[in-house]
BAVOKE-236833 format. One record per residue: x, y, z of N, C-alpha, C, O in turn. Coordinates in steps of 0.1 Angstrom, whole numbers, padded with zeros to 4 digits, always signed. Layout:
% BAVOKE-236833
XYZXYZXYZXYZ/...
//
This chain:
% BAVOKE-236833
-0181+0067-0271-0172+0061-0261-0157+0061-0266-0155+0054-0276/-0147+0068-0261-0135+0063-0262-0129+0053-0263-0133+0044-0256/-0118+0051-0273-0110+0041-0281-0102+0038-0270-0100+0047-0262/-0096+0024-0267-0085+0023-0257-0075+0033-0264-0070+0041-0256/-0071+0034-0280-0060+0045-0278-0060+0058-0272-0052+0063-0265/-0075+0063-0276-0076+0081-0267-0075+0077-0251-0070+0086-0245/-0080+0067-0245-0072+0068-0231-0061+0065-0228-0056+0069-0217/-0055+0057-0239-0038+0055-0234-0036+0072-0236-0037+0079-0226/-0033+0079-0246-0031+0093-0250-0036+0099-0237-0027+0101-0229/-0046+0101-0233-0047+0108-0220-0042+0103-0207-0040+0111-0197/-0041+0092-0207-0032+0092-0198-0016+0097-0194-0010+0100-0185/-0016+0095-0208+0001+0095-0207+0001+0114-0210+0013+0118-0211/-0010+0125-0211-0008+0135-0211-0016+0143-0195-0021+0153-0192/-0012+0127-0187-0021+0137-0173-0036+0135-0173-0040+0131-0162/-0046+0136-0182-0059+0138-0185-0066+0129-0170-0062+0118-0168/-0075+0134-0160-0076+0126-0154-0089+0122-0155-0095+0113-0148/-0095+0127-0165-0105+0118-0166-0104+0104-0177-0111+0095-0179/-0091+0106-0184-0087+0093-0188-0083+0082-0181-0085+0070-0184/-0075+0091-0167-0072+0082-0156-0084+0081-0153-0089+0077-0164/-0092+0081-0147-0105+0074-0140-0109+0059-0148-0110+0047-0145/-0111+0068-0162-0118+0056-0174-0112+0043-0174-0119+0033-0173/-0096+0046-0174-0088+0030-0175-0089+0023-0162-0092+0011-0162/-0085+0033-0147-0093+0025-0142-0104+0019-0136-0104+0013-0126/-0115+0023-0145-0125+0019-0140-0126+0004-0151-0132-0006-0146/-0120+0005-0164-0117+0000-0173-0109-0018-0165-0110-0029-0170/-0106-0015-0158-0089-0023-0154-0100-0033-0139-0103-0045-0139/-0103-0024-0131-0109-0026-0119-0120-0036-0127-0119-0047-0121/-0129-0037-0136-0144-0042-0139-0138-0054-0147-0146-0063-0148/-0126-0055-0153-0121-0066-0162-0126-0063-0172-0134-0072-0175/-0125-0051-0184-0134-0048-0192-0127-0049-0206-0116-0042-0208/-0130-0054-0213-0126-0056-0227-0114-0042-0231-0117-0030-0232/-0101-0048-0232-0097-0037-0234-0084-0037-0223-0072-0036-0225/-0091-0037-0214-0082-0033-0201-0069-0032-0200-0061-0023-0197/-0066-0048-0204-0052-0054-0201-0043-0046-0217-0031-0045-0218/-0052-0043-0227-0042-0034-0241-0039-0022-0236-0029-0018-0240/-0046-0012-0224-0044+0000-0223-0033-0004-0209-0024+0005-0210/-0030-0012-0200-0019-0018-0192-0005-0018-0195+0004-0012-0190/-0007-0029-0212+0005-0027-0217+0008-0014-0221+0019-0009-0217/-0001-0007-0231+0005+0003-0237+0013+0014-0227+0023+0020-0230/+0007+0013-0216+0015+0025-0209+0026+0019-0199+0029+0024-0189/+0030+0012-0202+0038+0004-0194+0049+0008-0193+0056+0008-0183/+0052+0015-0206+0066+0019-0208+0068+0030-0199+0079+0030-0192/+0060+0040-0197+0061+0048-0191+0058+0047-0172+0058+0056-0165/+0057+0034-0169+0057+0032-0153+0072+0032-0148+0083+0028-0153/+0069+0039-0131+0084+0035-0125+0090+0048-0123+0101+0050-0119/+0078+0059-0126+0087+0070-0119+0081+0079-0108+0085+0089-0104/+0069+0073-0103+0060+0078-0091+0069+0065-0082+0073+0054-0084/+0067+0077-0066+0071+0069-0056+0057+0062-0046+0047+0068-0042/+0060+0049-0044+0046+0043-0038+0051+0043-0022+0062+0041-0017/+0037+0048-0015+0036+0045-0001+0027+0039+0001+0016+0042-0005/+0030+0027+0010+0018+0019+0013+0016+0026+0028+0025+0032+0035/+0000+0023+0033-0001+0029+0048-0013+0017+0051-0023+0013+0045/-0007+0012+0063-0018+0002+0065-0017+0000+0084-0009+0008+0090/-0026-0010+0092-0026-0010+0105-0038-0012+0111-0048-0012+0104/-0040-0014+0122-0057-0021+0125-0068-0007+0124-0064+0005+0122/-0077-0010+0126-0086-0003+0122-0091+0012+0136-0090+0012+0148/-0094+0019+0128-0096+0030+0140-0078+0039+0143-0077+0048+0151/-0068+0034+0136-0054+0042+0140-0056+0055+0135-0051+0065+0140/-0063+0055+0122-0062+0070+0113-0053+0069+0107-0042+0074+0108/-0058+0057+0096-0050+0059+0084-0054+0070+0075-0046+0079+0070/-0066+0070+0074-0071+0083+0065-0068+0091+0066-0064+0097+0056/-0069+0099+0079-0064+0111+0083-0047+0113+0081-0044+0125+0081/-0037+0104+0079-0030+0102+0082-0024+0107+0066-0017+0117+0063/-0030+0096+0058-0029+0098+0045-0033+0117+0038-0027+0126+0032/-0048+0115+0046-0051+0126+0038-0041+0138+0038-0039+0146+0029/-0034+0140+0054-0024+0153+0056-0008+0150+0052+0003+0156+0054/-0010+0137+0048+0005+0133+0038+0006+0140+0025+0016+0144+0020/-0009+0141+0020-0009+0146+0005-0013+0158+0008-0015+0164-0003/-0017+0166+0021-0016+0179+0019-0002+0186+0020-0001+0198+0015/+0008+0179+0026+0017+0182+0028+0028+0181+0010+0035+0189+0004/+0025+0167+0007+0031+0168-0007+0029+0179-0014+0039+0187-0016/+0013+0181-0018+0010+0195-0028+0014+0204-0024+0016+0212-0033/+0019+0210-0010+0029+0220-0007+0044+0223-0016+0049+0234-0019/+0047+0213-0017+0063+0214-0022+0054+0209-0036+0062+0213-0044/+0047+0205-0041+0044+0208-0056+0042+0194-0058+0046+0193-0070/+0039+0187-0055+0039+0169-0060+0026+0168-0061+0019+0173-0053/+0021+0160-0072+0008+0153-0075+0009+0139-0065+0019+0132-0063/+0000+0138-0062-0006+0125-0055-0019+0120-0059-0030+0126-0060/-0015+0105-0063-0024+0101-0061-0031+0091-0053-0026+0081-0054/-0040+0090-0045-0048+0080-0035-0052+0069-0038-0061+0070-0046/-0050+0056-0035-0059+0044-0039-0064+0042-0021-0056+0037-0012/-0074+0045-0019-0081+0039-0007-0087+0025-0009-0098+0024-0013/-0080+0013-0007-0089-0003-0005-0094+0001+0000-0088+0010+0007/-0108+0000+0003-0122-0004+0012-0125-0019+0007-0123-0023-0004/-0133-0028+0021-0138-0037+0021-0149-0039+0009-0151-0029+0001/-0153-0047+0007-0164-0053-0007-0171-0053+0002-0170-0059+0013/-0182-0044-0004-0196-0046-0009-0200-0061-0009-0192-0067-0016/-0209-0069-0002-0214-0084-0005-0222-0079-0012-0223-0087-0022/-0233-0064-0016-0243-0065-0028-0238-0059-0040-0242-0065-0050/-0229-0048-0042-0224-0044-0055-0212-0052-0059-0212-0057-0070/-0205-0053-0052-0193-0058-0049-0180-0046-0055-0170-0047-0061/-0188-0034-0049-0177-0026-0050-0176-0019-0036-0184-0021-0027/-0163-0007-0034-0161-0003-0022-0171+0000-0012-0181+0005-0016/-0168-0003+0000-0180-0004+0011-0179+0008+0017-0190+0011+0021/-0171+0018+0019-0168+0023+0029-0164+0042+0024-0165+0053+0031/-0159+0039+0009-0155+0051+0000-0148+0065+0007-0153+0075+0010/-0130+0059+0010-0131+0072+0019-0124+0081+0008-0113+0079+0006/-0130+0088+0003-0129+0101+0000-0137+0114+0007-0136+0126+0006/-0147+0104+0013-0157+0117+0019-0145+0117+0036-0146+0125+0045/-0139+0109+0035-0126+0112+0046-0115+0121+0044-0105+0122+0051/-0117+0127+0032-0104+0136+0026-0112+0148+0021-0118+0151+0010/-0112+0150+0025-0124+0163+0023-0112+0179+0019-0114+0189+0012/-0098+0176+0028-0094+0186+0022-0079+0188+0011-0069+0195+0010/-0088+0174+0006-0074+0173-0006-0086+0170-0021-0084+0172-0033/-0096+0166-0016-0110+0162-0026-0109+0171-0038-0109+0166-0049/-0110+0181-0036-0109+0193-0047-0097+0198-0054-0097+0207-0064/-0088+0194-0050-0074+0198-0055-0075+0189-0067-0078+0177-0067/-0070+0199-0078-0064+0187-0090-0053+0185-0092-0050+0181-0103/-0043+0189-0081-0031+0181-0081-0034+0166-0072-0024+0159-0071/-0042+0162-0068-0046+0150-0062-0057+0141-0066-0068+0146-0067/-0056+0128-0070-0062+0125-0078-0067+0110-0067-0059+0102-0062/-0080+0109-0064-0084+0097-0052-0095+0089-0055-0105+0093-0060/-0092+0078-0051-0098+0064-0058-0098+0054-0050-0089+0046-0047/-0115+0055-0045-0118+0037-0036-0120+0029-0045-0125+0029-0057/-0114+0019-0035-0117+0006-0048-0118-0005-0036-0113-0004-0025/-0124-0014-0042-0127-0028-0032-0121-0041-0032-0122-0050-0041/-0117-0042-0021-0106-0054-0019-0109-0066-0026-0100-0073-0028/-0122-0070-0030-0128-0083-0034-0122-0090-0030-0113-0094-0037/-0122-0093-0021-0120-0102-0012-0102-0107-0009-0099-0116-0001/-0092-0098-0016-0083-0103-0013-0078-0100+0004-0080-0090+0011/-0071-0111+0006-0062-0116+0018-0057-0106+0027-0059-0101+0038/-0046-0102+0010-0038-0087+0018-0044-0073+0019-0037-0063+0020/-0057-0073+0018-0058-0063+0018-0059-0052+0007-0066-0041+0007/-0050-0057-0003-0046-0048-0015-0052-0056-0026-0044-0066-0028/-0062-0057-0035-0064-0065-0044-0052-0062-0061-0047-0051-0063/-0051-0070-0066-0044-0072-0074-0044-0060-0085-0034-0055-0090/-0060-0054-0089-0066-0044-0095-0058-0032-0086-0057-0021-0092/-0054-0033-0076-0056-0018-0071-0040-0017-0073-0037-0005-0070/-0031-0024-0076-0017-0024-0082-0017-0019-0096-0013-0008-0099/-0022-0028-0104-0021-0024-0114-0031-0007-0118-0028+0001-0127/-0039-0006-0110-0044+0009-0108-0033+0018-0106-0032+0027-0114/-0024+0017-0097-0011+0023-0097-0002+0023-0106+0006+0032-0104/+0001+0016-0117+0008+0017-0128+0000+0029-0136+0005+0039-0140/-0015+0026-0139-0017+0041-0146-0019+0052-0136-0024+0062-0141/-0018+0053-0127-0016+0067-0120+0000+0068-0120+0002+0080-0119/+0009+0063-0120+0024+0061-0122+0023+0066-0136+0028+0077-0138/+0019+0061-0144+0018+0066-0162+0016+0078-0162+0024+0085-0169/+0007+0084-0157-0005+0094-0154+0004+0102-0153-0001+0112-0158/+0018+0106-0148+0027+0113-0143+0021+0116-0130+0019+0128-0132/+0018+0114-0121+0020+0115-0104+0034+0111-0103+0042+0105-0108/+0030+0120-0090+0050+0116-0088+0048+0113-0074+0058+0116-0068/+0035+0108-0064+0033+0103-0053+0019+0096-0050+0008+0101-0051/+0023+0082-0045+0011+0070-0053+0008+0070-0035+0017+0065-0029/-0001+0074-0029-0006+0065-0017-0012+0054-0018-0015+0054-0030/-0017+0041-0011-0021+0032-0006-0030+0031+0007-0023+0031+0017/-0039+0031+0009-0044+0029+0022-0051+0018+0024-0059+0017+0015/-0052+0010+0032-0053-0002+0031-0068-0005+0041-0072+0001+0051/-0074-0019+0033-0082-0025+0047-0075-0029+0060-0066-0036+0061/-0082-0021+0073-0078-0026+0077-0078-0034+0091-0081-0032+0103/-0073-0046+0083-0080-0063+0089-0068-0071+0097-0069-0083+0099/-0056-0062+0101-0046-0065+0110-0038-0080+0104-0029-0077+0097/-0039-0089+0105-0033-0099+0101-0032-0101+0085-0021-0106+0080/-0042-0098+0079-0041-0103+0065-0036-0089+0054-0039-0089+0042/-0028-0080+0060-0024-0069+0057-0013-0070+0051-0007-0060+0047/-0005-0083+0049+0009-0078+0044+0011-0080+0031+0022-0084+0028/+0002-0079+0023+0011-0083+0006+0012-0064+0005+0015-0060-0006/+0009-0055+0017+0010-0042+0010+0023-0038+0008+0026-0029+0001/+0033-0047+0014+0048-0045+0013+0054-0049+0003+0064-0043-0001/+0047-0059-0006+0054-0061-0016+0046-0049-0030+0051-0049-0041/+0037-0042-0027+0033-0032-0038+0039-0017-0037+0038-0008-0046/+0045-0018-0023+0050-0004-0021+0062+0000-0018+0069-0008-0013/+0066+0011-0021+0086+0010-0019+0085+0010-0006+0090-0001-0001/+0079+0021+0003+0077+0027+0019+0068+0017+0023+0060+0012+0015/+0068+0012+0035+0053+0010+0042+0057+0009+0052+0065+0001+0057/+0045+0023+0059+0042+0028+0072+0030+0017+0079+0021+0011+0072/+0032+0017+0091+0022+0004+0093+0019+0014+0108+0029+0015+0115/+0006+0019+0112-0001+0030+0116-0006+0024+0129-0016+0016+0128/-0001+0027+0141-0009+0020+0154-0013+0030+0164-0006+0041+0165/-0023+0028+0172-0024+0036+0185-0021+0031+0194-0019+0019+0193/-0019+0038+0211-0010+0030+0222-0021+0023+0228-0020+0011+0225/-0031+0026+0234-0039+0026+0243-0046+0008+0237-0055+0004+0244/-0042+0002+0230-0047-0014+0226-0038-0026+0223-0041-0037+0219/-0025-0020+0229-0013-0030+0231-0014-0036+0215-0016-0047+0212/-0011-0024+0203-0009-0026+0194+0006-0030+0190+0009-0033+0178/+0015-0028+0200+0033-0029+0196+0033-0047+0198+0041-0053+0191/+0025-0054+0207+0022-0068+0206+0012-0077+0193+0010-0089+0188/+0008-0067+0192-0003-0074+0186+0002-0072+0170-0004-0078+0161/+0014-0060+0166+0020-0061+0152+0024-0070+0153+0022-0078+0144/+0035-0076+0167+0045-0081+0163+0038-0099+0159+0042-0108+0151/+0025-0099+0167+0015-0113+0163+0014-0113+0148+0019-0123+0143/+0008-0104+0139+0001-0103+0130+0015-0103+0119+0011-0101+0108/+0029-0104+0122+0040-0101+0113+0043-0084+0109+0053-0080+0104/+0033-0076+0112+0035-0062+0108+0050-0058+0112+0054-0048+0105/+0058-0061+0121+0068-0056+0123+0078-0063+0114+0089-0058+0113/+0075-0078+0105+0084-0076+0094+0082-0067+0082+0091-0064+0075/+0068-0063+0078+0066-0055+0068+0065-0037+0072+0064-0029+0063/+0066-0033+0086+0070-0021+0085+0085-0014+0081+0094-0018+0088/+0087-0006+0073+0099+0004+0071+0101+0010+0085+0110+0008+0093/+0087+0020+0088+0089+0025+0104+0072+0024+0101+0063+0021+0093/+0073+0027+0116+0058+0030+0129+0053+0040+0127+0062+0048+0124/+0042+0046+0128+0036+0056+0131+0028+0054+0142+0020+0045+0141/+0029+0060+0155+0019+0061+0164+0018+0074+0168+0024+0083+0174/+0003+0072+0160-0012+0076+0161-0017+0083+0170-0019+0075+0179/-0021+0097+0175-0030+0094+0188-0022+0096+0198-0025+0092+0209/-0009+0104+0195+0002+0098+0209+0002+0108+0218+0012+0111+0223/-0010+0115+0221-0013+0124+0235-0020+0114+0244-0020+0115+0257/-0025+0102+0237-0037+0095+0250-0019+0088+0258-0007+0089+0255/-0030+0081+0269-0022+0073+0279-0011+0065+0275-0011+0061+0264/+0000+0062+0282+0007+0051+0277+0011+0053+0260+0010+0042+0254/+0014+0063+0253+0022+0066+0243+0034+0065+0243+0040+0065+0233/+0038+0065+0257+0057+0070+0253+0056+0053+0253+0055+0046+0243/+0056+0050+0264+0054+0032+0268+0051+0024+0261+0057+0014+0263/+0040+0024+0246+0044+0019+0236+0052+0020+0226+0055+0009+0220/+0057+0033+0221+0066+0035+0214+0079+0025+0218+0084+0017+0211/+0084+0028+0232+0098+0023+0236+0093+0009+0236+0103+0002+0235/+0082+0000+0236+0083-0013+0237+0083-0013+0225+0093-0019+0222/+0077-0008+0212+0079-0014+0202+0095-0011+0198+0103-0020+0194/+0097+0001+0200+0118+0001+0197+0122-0010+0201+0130-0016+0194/+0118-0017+0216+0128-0025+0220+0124-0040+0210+0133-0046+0203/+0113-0042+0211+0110-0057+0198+0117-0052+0188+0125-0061+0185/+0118-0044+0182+0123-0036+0164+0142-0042+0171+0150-0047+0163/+0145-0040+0185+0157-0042+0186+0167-0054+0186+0180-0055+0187/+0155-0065+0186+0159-0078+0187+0161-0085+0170+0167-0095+0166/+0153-0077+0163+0154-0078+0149+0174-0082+0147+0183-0078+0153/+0174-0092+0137+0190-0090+0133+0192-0081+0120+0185-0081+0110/+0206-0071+0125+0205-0059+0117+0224-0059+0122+0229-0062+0133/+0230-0055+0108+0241-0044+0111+0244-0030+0106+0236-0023+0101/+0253-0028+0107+0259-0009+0107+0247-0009+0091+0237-0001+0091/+0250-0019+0081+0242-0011+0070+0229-0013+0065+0224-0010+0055/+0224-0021+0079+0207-0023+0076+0200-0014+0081+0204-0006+0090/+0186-0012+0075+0172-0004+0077+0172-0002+0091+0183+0002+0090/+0169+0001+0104+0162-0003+0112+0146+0007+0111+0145+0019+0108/+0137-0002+0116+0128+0009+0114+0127+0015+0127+0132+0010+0137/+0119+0029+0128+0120+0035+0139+0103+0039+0143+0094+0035+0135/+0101+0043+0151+0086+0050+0157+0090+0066+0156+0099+0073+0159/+0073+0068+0147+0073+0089+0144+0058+0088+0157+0052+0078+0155/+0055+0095+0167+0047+0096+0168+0038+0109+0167+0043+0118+0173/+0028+0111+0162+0019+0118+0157+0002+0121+0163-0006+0115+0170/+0001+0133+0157-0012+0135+0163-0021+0140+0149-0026+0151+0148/-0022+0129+0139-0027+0131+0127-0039+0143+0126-0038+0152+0118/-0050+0141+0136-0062+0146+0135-0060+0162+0138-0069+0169+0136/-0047+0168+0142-0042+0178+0145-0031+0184+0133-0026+0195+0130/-0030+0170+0128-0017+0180+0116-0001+0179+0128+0009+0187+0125/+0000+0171+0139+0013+0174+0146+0019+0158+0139+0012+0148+0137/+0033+0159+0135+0039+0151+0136+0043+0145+0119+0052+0138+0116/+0032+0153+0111+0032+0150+0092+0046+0154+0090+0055+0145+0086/+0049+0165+0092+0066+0165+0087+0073+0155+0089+0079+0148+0080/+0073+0154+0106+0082+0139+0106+0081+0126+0102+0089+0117+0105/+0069+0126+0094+0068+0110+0085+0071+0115+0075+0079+0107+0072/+0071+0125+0065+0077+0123+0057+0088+0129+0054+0092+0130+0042/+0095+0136+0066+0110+0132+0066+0117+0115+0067+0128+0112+0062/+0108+0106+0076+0112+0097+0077+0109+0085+0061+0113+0073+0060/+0101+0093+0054+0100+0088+0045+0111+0088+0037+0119+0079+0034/+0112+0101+0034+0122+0103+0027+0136+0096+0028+0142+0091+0018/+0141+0096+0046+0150+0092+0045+0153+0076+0038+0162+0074+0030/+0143+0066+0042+0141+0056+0039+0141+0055+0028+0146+0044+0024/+0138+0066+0018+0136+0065+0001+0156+0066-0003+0162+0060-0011/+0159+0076+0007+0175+0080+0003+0180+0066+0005+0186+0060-0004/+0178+0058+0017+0185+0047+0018+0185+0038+0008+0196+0034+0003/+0170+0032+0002+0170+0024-0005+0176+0026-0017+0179+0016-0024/+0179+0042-0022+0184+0040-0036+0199+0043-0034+0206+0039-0044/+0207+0049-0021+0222+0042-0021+0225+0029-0018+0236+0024-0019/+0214+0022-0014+0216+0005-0019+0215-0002-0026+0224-0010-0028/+0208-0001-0032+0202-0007-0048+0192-0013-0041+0189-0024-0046/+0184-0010-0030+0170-0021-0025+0159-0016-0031+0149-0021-0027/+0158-0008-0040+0149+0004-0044+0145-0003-0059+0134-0007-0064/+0154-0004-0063+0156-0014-0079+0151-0026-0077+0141-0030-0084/+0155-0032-0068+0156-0049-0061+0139-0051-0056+0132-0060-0061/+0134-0041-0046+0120-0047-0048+0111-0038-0058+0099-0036-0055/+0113-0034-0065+0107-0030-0077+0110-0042-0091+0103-0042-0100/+0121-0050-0089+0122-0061-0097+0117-0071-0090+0112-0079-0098/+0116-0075-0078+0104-0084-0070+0090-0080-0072+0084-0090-0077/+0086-0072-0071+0074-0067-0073+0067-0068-0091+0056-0073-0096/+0075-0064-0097+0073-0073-0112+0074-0087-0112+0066-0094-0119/+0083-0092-0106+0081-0109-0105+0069-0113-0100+0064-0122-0106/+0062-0108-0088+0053-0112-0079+0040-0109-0092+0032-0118-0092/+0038-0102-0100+0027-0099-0111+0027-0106-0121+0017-0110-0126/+0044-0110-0128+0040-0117-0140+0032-0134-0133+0023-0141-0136/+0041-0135-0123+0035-0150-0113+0021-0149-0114+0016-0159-0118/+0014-0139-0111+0001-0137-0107-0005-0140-0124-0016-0146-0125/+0000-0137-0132-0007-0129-0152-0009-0146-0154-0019-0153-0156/+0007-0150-0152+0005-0166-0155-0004-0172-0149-0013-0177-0156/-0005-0173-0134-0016-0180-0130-0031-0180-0131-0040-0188-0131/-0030-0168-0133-0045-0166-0142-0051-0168-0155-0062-0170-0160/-0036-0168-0162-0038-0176-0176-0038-0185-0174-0044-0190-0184/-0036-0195-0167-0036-0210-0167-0047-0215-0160-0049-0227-0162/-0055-0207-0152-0071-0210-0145-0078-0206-0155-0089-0208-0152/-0076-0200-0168-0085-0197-0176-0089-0214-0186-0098-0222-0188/-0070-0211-0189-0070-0231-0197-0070-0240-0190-0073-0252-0194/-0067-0237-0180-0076-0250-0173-0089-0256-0172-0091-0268-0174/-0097-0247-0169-0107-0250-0166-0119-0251-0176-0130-0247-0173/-0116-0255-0184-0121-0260-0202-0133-0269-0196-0133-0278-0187/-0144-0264-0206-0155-0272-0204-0153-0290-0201-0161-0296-0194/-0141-0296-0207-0140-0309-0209-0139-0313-0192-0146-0321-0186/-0128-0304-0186-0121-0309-0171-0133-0303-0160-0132-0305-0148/-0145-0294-0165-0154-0286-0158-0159-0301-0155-0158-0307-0144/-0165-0305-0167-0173-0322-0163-0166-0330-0161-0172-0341-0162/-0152-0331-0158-0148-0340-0154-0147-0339-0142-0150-0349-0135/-0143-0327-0135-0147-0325-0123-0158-0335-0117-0157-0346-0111/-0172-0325-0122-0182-0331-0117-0193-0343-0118-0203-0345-0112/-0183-0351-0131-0187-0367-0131-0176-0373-0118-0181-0381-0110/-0164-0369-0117-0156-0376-0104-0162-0371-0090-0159-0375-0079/-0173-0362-0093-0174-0358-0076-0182-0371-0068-0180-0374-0056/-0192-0379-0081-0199-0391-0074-0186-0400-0071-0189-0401-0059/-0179-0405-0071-0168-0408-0070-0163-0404-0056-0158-0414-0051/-0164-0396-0048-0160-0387-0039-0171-0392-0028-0169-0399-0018/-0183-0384-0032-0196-0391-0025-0199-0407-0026-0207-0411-0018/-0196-0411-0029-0196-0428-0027-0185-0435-0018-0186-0446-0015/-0171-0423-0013-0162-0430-0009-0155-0438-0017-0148-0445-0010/-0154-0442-0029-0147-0445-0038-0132-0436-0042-0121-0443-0044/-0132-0421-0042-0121-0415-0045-0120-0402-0038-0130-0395-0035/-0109-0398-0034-0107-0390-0027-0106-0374-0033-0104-0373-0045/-0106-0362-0025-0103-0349-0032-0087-0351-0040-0086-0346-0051/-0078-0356-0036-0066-0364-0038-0069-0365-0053-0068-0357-0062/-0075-0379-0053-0073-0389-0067-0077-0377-0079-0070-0375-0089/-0090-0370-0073-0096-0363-0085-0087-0352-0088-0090-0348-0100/-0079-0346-0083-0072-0333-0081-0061-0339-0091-0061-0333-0102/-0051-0349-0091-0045-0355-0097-0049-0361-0111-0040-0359-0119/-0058-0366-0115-0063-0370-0125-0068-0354-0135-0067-0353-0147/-0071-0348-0129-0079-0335-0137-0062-0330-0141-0060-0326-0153/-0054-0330-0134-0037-0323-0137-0027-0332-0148-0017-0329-0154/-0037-0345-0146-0030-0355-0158-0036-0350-0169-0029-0345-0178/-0048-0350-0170-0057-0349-0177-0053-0334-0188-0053-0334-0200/-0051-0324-0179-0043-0311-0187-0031-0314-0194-0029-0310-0205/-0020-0323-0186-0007-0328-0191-0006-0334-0206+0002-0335-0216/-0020-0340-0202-0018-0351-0213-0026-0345-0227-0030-0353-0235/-0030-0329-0228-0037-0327-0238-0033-0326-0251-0041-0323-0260/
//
């Protein structure tokens, strides 16, 4: 079995079966994980991330998959993180869309990886970020994202990604139902999907006109609508021309630096908090817990009192 050093070394020389190891390494919580994290750390920050997310059935996959056929054209490595839903019996990806990429699967300039939300919120679990730092190591120089997708609980993908396309079809009064779920603050631009069926032009312009009530001046973002016919290959250029432009924007502003130094803030927040559910939860405060829960059941003390006393209880160690 490989040393965490020979997979840091492969990683950082491309090796992709080193990439897989770490993260399968990273994904399982496996002794080790978090040394091969740091080690390559130095080397994160020069792959560009797209997040792609939107309710379910838009064709994200499809969407993705002819994003990265189009990359390897002009020569760029990509790599894929497909979130899929958790497994309730393995508790790993439910859904595994790589058998949805069928014609990027074989290319070894493309490197694709389901992984399972375990249960997080946004959609993107916390593993599947830090998965992106070693495919960022790995030298890819283009990170896709593709997201669960569970419409409302979709947005921490904005904070993992420089881009995020948020992917709708017309025919389900999807230009209302982003603007329910907040997607219209976490999209850069729109993609609609599908835009030969009915009523395409008609959602596009309603969603422009909501995007227009947004407050914005001469030197803000606005995001715009590409519409597309993924399953056909019509309309891939123009996402990622529109990507691109978005990428030019953010780095003659400095917003490109700015949430890439958010996005490190939002992880060390996360490292701490998890260190601190580790010391917290010390055999001593485990039973103290559950000698106060009679306490609780008798009506004597509330979720309150005990929650408070267990926080003194750490304070005062």
């Amino acid at each position: 079995m490989s040393s965490t050093t020979d997979i840091v070394d492969g990683i950082l020389r491309g090796d992709r079966r080193s990439i897989a190891r770490a993260i399968s390494y990273v994904e399982n919580g496996a002794p080790g994980a978090a040394e091969i994290l740091r080690s390559v750390y130095a080397n994160v920050g020069r792959a560009y991330r797209i997040g792609i997310t939107g309710p379910p059935g838009a064709g994200k996959s499809t969407l993705t998959n002819r994003l990265a056929r189009l990359y390897r054209t002009s020569g760029k490595s990509v790599g894929i993180i497909a979130v899929d839903p958790t497994s309730p019996f393995t508790g790993g990806a439910l859904l595994g869309d790589r058998i949805r990429m069928t014609d990027v699967e074989t290319d070894d300039g493309v490197f694709i990886r389901s992984m399972a939300s375990r249960g997080s919120l946004g959609g993107l679990s916390r593993k599947a970020k830090e998965a992106a730092d070693i495919l960022d190591a790995g030298r890819l120089d283009i990170i896709l994202f593709e997201t669960v997708g569970v419409g409302q609980s979709e947005l921490d993908i904005a904070g993992a990604a420089d881009t995020t396309i948020v992917v709708l079809v017309p025919e389900s009064g999807d230009g209302i139902q982003a603007m329910k779920a907040g997607l219209m603050e976490i999209a850069d631009f729109f993609v609609l999907n599908k835009s030969d069926r009915p009523g395409a032009d008609q959602a596009a312009m309603s969603i422009k006109m909501i995007l227009g009530f947004r407050p914005h001046d001469g030197g803000s973002w606005l995001p715009d609508v590409v519409k597309t016919r993924a399953g056909e290959g019509k309309g891939i250029d123009e996402v990622a021309a529109e990507i691109q432009r978005h990428r030019t924007h953010l780095e003659t502003t400095g917003r490109l630096q700015e949430r890439r130094t958010d996005r490190v803030k939002r992880q060390i927040r996360e490292l701490v908090e998890e260190e601190l559910q580790v010391v917290f939860w010390n055999d001593q405060r485990v039973k103290l817990l559950n000698d106060r829960l009679h306490g609780w059941s008798n009506g004597t003390s509330t979720p309150f009192d005990i929650a408070h006393e267990l926080v003194g209880n750490f304070r005062g160690r």
